[in-house]
Steps between C-alpha positions, in 0.01 A plus 500: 500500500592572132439180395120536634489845299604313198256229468182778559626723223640213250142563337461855570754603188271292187202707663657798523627499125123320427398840643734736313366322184113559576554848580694596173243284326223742630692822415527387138182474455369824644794625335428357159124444541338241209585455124359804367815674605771296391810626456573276151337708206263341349398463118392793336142529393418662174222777496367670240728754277296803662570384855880588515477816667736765300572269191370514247448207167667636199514224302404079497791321379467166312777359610796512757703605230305773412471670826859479535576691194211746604625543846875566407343730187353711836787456706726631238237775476545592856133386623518204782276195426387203645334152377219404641284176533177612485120305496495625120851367390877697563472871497786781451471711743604876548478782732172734427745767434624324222237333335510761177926472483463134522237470240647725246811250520325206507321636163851583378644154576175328288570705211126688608430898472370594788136581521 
């Protein structure tokens, strides 16, 4: 008798595991519905230099050496920046609280009075 057993489910096991497969395939996809929520960041988009919520441009540095002297001039200063890629070119970027602090040492660090 366990040999007729045997040959009926021989095939039963690939459909079983064919089965297994289909259903987690399904789950996925309700879990992790289309591309617009893909869990691999994508590339960032520049905006505009008013469209970064609390920060603010301070300056528009030439170069990349240039904004790193700027930024470590405001870091030493005790004001957090940021560079940012913008649609008008690379912005400095402070916190509204700090825009006045930041621009009286940028206008220090260019030698400027500030006006």
């Amino acid at each position: 008798m366990a040999t007729v057993w045997g040959r009926h489910f021989f095939g039963l096991g690939p459909l079983l595991a064919l089965g297994v497969v289909a259903a987690l395939a399904v789950f996925l996809r309700w879990a992790f519905p289309g591309r617009s929520t893909s869990l691999v960041a994508r590339r960032a988009k520049p905006g505009a230099p008013e469209d970064y919520g609390l920060l603010t441009p301070v300056a528009e540095p030439v170069s990349a050496i240039e904004a790193s002297m700027w930024q470590q001039a405001l870091t030493d200063a005790g004001i957090r920046s940021t560079l940012a890629q913008t649609t008008r070119g690379v912005r400095l970027m402070v916190r509204r609280d700090d825009v006045h602090k930041a621009e009286a040492v940028l206008a220090r660090l260019r030698g400027k009075p500030q006006g």
